[in-house]
N, C-alpha and C positions, 0 to 999 in steps of 0.2 A: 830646768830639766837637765837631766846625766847628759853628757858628751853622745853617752854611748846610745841614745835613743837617737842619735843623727847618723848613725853609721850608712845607714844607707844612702844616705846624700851625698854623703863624705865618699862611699864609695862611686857614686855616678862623676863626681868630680874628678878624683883621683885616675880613672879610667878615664874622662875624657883630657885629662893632662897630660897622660902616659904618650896615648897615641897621638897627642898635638906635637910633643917634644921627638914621639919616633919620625916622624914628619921630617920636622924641619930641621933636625942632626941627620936625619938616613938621605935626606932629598928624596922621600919616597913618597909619590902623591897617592892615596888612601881613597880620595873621590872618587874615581873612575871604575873603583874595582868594590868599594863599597858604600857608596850614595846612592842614594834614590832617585836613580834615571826615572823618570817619570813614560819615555816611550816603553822602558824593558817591562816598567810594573804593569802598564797597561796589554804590552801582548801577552803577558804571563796570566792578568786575568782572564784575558780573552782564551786563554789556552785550557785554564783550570772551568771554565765555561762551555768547553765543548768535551769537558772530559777529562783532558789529559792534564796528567798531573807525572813532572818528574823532574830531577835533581838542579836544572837547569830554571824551571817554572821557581821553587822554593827558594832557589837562588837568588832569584828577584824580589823576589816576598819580604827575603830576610835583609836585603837592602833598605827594608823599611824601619829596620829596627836599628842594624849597624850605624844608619846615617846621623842617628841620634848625637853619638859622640865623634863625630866629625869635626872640624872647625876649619876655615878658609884663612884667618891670621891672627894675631894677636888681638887686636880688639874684638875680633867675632869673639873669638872663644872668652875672656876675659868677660866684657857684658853679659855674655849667656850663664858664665859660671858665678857670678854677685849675685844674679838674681836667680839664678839654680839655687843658691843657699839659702837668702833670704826667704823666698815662699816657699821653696821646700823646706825647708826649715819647719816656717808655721803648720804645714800642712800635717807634717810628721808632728807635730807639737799638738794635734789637734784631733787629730786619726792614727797618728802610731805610724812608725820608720817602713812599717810591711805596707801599710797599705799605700804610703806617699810613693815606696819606690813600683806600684802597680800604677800610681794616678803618671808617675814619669814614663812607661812605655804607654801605657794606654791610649793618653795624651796626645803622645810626641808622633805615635804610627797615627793614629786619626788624624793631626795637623799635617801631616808626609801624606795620606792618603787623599785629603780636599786640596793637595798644591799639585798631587798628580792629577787630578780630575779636571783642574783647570789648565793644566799644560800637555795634555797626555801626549801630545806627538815631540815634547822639548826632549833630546838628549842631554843639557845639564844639568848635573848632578842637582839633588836636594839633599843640602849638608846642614849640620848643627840641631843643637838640643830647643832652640827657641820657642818651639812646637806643644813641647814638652813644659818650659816654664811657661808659656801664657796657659796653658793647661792648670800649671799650680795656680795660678793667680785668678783662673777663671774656679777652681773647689773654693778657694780663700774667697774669696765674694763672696762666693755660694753661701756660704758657715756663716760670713760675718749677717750676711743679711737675714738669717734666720736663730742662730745661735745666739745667747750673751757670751761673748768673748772679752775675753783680759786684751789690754792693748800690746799689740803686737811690741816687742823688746829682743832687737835682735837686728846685728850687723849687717847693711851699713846704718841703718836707722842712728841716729844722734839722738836720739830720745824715743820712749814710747809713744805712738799716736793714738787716735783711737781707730778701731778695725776699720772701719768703711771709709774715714778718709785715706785708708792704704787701697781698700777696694778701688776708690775713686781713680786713682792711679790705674789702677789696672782697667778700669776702663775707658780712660783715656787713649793709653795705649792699643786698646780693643776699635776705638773708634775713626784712630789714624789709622791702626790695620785696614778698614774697611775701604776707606778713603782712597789710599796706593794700591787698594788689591789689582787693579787692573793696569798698575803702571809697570812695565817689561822693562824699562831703562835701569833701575836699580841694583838689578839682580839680587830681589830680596823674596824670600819663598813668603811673602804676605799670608799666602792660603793657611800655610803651616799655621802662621800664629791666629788666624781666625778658627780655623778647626779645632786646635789646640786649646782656647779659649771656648769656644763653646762645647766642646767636648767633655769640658774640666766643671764647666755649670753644668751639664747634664750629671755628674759625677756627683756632685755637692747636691743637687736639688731630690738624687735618690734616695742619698745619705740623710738631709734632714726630713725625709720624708717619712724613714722606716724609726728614725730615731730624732722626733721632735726637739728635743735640746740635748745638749752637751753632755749633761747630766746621765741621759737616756744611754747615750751612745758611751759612756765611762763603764754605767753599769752592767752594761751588759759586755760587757769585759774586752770590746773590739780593740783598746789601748794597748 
């Protein structure tokens, strides 16, 4: 497939490199003013709940999306952006670059939304895209286990596999999620990637639902 059907990936990367590098050249922490405080998003719901709705409420909102491309250090962001590419990659390979870069906010604010539910009184931030890739990995199962898919070929992979032994992967990962979700000592947003992950099946299982194979979903021009 062209370069150019990955642009959207390439741009969610690009964007979260930009502001990793304004970081750590400016010394300017990014968390605090644009992470998903998980106490601020819950009085903001509670506020948009009795009514009131204003600049300070959406403020908090849009902390759910900003936090996306956040990153805490060079291995956060690194990890998160191989496998940004990787199953964003397939996903956009498989559904097209528009629809991949909706399954990444989709994703990523529902995996920031189940870490605020679990923490709603924590003031630390909830940073990075994690959310957002077990999201891709949770469509990419989805596809493989209903779709005939070509074997996934595509960096870092060393070779093609076949779809569901990469699914396999991702649900491993989905099953240590579940595992630490309740462990505070790490300081890893778990929730993120379990929301993120089932969020991203609920994505995939609508998709082969209106459009039973690949074939379906080609023809009718969603590509």
């Amino acid at each position: 497939m062209r370069a150019s059907r990955h642009l959207s990936i390439l741009g969610l990367i690009a964007v979260a490199a930009v502001l990793f590098l304004f970081e750590q050249t400016r010394d300017v922490p990014l968390s605090q003013t644009y992470g998903a405080i998980p106490s601020l998003v819950h009085r903001a719901w509670a506020a948009l709940a009795d009514g009131r709705m204003n600049a300070l409420v959406a403020q908090a909102f849009s902390r759910l999306v900003t936090a996306l491309f956040l990153h805490g250090d060079i291995e956060h962001i690194l990890y998160n952006m191989v496998f940004l590419w990787a199953f964003g990659y397939l996903v956009s390979q498989h559904l097209g670059q528009w629809w991949a870069l909706a399954v990444f906010f989709v994703c990523g604010v529902c995996g920031n939304i189940v870490q605020v539910l679990l923490n709603a009184e924590s003031m630390a931030p909830i940073i990075g895209a994690s959310g957002a890739v077990c999201g891709f990995e949770g469509v990419y199962l989805g596809l493989a286990l209903r779709w005939q898919l070509p074997d996934p070929d595509v960096w870092p992979l060393a070779h093609p596999i076949p779809p569901l032994q990469l699914g396999a992967f991702a649900v491993i990962g989905f099953l240590g999620d579940i595992y630490f979700l309740t462990d505070q000592t790490q300081h890893i947003a778990y929730g993120a990637h379990v929301g993120g992950f089932l969020s991203g099946l609920a994505i995939a299982a609508v998709v082969t639902t209106i459009y039973p194979t690949a074939a379906a979903y080609e023809r009718a021009g969603r590509r």
